[in-house]
C-alpha positions in Angstrom: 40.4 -4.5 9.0 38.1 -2.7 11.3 35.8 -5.6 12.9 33.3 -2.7 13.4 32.7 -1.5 9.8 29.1 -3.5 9.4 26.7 -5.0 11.3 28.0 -8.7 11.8 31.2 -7.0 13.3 34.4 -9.3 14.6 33.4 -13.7 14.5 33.5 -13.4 18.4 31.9 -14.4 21.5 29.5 -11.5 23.1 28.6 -11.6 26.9 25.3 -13.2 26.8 23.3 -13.1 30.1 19.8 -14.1 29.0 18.3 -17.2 30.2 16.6 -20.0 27.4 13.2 -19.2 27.6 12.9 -22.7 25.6 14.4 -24.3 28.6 12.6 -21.8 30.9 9.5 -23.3 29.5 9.6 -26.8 31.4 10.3 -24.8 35.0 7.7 -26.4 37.9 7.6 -22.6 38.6 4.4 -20.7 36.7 5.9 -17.1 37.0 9.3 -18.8 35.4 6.8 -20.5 33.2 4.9 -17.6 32.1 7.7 -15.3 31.2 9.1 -17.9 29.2 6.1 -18.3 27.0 5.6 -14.3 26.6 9.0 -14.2 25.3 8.3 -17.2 22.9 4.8 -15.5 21.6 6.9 -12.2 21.5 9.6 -13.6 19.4 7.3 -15.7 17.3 3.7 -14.7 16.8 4.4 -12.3 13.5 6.2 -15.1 11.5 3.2 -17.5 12.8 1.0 -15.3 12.1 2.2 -14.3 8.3 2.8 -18.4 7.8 -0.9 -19.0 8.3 -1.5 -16.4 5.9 0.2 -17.7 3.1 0.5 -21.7 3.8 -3.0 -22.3 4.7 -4.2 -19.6 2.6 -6.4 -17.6 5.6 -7.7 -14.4 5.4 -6.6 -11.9 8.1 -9.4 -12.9 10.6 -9.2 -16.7 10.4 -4.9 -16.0 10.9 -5.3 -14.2 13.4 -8.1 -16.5 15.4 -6.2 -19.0 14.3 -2.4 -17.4 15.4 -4.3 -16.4 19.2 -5.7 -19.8 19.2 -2.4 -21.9 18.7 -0.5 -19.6 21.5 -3.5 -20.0 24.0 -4.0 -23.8 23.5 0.5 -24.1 23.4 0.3 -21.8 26.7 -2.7 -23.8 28.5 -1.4 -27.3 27.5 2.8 -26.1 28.4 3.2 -27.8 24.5 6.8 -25.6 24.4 8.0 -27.7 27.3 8.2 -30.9 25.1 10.4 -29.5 22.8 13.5 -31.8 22.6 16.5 -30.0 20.9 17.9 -33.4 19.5 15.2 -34.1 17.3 15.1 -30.5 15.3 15.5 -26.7 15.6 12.7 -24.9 18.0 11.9 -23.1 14.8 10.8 -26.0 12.8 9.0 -27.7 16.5 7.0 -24.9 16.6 6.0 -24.4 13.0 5.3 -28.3 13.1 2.6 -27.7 16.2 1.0 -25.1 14.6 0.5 -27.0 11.9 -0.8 -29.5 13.6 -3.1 -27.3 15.8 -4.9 -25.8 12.3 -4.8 -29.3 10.4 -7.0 -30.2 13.6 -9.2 -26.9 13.9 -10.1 -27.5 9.8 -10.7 -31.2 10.4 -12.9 -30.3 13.2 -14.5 -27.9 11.3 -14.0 -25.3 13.9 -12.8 -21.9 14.0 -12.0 -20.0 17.4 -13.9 -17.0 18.0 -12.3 -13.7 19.5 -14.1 -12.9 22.6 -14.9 -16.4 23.7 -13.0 -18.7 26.3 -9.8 -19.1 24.1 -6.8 -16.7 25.7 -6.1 -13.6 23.6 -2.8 -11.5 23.4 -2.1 -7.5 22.5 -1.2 -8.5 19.2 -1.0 -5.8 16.2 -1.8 -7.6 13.4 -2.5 -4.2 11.3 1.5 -3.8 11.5 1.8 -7.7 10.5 -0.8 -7.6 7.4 1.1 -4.0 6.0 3.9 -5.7 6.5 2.6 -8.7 4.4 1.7 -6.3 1.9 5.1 -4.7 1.6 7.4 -7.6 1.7 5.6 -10.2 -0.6 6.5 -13.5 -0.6 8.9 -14.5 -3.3 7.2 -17.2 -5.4 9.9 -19.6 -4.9 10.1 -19.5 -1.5 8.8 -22.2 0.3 6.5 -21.4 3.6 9.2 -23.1 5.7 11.9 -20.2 4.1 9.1 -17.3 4.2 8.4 -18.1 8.0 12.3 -17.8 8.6 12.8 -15.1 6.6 9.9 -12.7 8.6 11.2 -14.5 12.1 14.7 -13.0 10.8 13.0 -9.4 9.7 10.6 -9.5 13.1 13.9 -10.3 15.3 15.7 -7.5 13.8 12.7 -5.1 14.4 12.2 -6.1 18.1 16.5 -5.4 17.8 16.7 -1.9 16.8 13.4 -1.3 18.5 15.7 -2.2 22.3 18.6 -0.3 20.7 16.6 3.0 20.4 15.3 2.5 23.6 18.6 2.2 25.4 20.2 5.3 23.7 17.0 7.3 24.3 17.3 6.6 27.7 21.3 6.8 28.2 21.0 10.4 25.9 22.9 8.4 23.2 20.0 9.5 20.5 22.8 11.3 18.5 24.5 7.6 18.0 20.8 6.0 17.1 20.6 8.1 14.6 23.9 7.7 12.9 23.4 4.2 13.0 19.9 4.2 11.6 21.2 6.8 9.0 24.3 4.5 7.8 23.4 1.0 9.1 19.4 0.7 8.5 18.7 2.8 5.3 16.4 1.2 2.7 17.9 -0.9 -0.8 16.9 1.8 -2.8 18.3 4.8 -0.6 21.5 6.4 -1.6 24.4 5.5 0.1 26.0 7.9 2.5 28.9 8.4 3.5 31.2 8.9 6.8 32.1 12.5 5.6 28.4 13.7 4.7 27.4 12.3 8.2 30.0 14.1 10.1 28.9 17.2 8.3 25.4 17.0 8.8 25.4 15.8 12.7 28.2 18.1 12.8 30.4 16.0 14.0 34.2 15.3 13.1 34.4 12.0 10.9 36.6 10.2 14.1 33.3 10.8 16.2 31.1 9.6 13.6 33.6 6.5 12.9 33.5 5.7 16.7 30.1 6.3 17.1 29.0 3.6 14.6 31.3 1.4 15.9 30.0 1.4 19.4 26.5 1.6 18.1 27.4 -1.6 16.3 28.6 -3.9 19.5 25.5 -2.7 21.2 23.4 -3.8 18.6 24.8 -7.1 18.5 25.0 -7.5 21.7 21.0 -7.1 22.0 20.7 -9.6 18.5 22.7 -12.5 20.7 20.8 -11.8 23.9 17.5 -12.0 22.8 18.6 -14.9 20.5 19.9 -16.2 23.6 16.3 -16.5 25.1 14.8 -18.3 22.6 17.5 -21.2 21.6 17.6 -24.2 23.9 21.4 -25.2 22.2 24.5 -23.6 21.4 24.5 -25.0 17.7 21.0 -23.5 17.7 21.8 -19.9 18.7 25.3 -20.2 16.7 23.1 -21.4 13.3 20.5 -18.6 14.0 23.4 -16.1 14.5 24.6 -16.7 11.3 21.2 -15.7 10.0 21.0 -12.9 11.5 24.5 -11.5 11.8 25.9 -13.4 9.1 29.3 -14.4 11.1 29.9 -17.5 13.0 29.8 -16.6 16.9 32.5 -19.0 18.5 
């Protein structure tokens, strides 16, 4: 069988050259430091930010004082570098602190106001709150499974976002756009086929067959390296590759 013919592709070990930006995070050096936690808030700020949403029940502008708020006071206080892999996944560490951080802001009575001395990010919280309003949560889904299951959709997005990027800038758009026909239509969309592509890119359906393929291992590649950065363990990134790839990474 073809190893290529879907996204998970052959139950393999990819190159991975990213450093943990979990481990990253307890560095003495503050550039190290700070690179760390803006690939952290990049990875995580969307699921944060949709969990506040629906477990606390926040409207958009308490989540998203709230989501800026946790990040800033996690970035200023180096929270990320307590993070001890033996006790639970980062995931659930993180999702514990910002719990923590709003049980505290409530009790407090407080609420962190946008403009004032707290840190605040470039975040785009429009795309989070359609996003909210497209992809409901499903009523049996606990918060903990809705935060992983947006921190799965968001890594995919920030995935095929650095996938179009590199084949835009190699001239590989042709490839993109097989991949995003086949590999990234929508439930509801009809399926195509290898032979319709071909004819429509016109292409020949070997070209289109190792096109996809190719597309495929890149695409992985970049799912395992940005995974990579944010796992302090190997059981980690091999549990969350299984989420998102849905094959065990040896």
């Amino acid at each position: 069988m073809d190893p290529d013919t879907d996204i998970g592709g052959a139950q393999q070990r990819f190159p991975v050259t990213n450093q943990s930006a979990i481990v990253a995070a307890r560095s003495e050096d503050h550039v190290v430091r700070q690179r760390a936690f803006d690939t952290i808030l990049t990875s995580y700020w969307k699921p944060a930010y949709k969990y506040v949403r629906l477990k606390w029940q926040a409207n958009n502008e308490d989540a998203k004082d709230l989501t800026q708020g946790f990040f800033a006071n996690a970035f200023e206080k180096n929270h990320f570098a307590s993070y001890d892999a033996r006790k639970a996944s980062f995931q659930t560490f993180l999702r514990t602190c910002l719990d923590g951080f709003i049980a505290n802001e409530r009790k407090a009575g407080q609420r962190l106001k946008r403009g004032g001395d707290a840190n605040h990010f470039q975040l785009d919280f429009l795309s989070a709150e359609d996003e909210i309003a497209m992809h409901a949560a499903n009523v049996d889904l606990s918060p903990e499974d809705y935060f992983h299951r947006e921190w799965v959709r968001w890594m995919f997005t920030m995935s095929v976002d650095a996938l179009r990027q590199r084949c835009e800038a190699s001239g590989r758009m042709v490839q993109f756009q097989l991949f995003e026909a086949y590999d990234l239509r929508d439930d509801g969309e009809t399926a195509v086929s290898y032979a319709s592509l071909a004819k429509t890119f016109a292409l020949e359906p070997a070209t289109v067959t190792n096109y996809l393929a190719a597309t495929r291992r890149d695409f992985r590649r970049i799912v395992l390296d940005k995974l990579r950065e944010i796992t302090a363990t190997d059981e980690e990134f091999r549990t969350e590759a299984r989420s998102l790839l849905g094959v065990d990474v040896k």
